[in-house]
C-alpha positions as CSV (number, residue, x, y, z in Angstrom):
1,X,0.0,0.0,0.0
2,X,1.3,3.4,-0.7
3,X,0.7,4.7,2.8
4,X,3.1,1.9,4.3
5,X,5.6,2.4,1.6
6,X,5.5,6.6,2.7
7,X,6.0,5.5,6.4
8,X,8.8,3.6,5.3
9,X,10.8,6.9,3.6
10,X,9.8,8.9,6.3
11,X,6.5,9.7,6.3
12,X,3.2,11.1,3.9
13,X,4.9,13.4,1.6
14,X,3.9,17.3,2.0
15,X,0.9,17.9,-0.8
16,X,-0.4,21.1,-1.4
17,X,-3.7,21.7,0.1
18,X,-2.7,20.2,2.8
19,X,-4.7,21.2,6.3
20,X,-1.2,23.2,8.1
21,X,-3.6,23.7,11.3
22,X,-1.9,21.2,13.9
23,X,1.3,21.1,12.4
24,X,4.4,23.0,14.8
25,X,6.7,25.5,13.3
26,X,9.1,23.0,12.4
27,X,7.1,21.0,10.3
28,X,6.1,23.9,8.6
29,X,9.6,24.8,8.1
30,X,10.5,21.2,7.0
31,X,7.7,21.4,4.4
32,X,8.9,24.7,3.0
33,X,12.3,22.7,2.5
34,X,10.9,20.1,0.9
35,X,8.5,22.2,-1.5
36,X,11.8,24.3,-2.2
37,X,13.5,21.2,-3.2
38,X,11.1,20.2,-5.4
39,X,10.2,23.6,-7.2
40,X,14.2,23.2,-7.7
41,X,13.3,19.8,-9.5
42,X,11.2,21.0,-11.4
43,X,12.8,23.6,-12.5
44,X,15.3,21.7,-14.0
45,X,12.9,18.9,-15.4
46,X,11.6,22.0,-17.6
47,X,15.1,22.9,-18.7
48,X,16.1,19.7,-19.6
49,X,13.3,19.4,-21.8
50,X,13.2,22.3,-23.0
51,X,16.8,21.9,-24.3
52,X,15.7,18.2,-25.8
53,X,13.1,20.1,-27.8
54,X,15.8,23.1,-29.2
55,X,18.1,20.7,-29.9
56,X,14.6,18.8,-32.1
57,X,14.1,21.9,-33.5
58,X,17.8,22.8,-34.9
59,X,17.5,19.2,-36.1
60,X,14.7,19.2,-38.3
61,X,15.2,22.7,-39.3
62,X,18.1,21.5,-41.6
């Protein structure tokens, strides 16, 4: 089950939307790290793809 397999890593994952009522300054601080992290990830999922799709273009622009 996918909620075992998050205890196992650590935990349920931060999701946005989430209800931030009970949780203490430091988790809130541990899920701005992690959503940092990730916005970083992404970031340079969209490069990376971005740079596969110039490189396409150039390529079938000859």
């Amino acid at each position: 089950m996918i909620g075992e397999d998050e205890e196992k890593i650590g935990g349920p994952k931060p999701a946005v939307g989430d209800d931030l009522a009970k949780l203490s300054v430091r988790e809130l601080e541990e899920r701005i790290i992690a959503f940092r992290e990730e916005i970083g990830r992404l970031e340079a999922a969209v490069v990376a793809r971005n740079s596969v799709k110039s490189a396409a273009d150039s390529f079938f622009k000859l």
